[in-house]
C-alpha positions in Angstrom: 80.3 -149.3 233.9 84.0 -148.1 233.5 85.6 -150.9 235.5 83.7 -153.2 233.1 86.8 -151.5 230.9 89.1 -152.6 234.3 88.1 -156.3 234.8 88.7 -156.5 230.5 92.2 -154.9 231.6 92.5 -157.6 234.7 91.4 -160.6 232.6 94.3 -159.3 229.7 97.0 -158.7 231.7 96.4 -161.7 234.1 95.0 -161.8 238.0 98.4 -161.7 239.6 99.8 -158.5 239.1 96.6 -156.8 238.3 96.9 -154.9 241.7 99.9 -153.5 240.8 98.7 -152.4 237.4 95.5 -151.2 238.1 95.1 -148.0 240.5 92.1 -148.8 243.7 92.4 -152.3 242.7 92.2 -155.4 245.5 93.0 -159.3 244.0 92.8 -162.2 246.4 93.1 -165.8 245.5 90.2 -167.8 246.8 90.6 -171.1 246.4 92.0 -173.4 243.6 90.6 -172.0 240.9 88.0 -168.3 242.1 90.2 -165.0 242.1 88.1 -162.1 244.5 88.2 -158.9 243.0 87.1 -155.8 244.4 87.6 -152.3 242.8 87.7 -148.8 245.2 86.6 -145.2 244.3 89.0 -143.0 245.0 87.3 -141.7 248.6 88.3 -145.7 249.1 84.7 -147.0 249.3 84.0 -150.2 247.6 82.9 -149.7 243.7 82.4 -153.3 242.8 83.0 -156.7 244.2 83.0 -160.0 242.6 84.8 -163.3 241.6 87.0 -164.4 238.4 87.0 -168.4 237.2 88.9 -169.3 234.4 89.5 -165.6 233.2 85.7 -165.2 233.4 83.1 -163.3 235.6 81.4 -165.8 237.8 79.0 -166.2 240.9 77.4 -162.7 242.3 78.6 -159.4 242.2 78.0 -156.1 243.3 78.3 -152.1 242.7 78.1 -149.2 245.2 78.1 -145.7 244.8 81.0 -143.5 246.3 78.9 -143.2 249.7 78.6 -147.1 249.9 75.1 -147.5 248.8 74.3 -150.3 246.7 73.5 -149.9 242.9 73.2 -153.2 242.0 73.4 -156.9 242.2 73.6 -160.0 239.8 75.3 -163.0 239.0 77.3 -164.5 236.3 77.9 -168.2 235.2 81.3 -168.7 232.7 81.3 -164.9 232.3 77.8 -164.4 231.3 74.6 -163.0 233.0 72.2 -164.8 234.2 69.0 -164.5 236.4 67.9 -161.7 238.5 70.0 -158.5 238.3 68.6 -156.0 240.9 69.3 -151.9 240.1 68.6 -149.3 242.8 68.5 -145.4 241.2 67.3 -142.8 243.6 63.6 -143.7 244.7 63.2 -147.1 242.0 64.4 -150.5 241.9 64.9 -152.0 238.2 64.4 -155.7 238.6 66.3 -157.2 235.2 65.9 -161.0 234.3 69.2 -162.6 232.3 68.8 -165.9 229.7 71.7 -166.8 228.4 73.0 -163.4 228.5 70.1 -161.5 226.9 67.2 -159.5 228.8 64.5 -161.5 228.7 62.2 -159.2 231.2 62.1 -155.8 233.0 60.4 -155.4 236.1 60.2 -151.6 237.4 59.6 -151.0 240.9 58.7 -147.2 242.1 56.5 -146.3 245.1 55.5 -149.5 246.3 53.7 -150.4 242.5 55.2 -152.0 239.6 55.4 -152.1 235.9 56.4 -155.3 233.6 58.2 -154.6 230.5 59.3 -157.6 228.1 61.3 -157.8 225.5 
């Protein structure tokens, strides 16, 4: 959650010299108009990965824990969240669904059963 505070950072001070200004930071251009971002922990495994359009969050991205495991997945569209958002903690899986940008349904996975929660 604290390079939620680093992509804010990334997006103020512009995608070009992030890299520079932000420590365990990679920026690549992708195209005309998608910036890749992917953030490091400080052992140099990947934290998060994801794309930038138009100063915005966009398409999927993901988090990983310092020994690479992944933590979760979603997507974004123009900086929101939307659909599925998948969170892995220790022996469950939090399924989380997205409308326009609220949590409109919990799905809890533990053991092989599940649980619904709505909002």
């Amino acid at each position: 959650m604290k390079n939620i505070f680093l992509f804010a950072a990334i997006f103020f001070l512009g995608v070009i010299n992030a890299q520079d200004l932000i420590p365990n930071t990679k920026v690549e251009k992708v195209g005309d108009h998608l910036v890749k971002v992917t953030t490091f922990h400080d052992n140099g495994q990947i934290a998060q990965t994801g794309f930038v359009k138009n100063n915005k969050l966009e398409g999927a991205w993901e988090s990983y824990d310092t020994n690479g495991e992944k933590v979760s997945i979603g997507t974004y569209e123009n900086g929101q969240k939307v659909g599925q958002w998948f969170f892995w903690n220790e022996d469950q899986l939090t399924e989380v669904l997205f409308e326009e940008n609220k949590v409109s349904a919990v799905n809890l996975w533990k053991d092989s059963k599940s649980k619904m929660a709505s909002k």
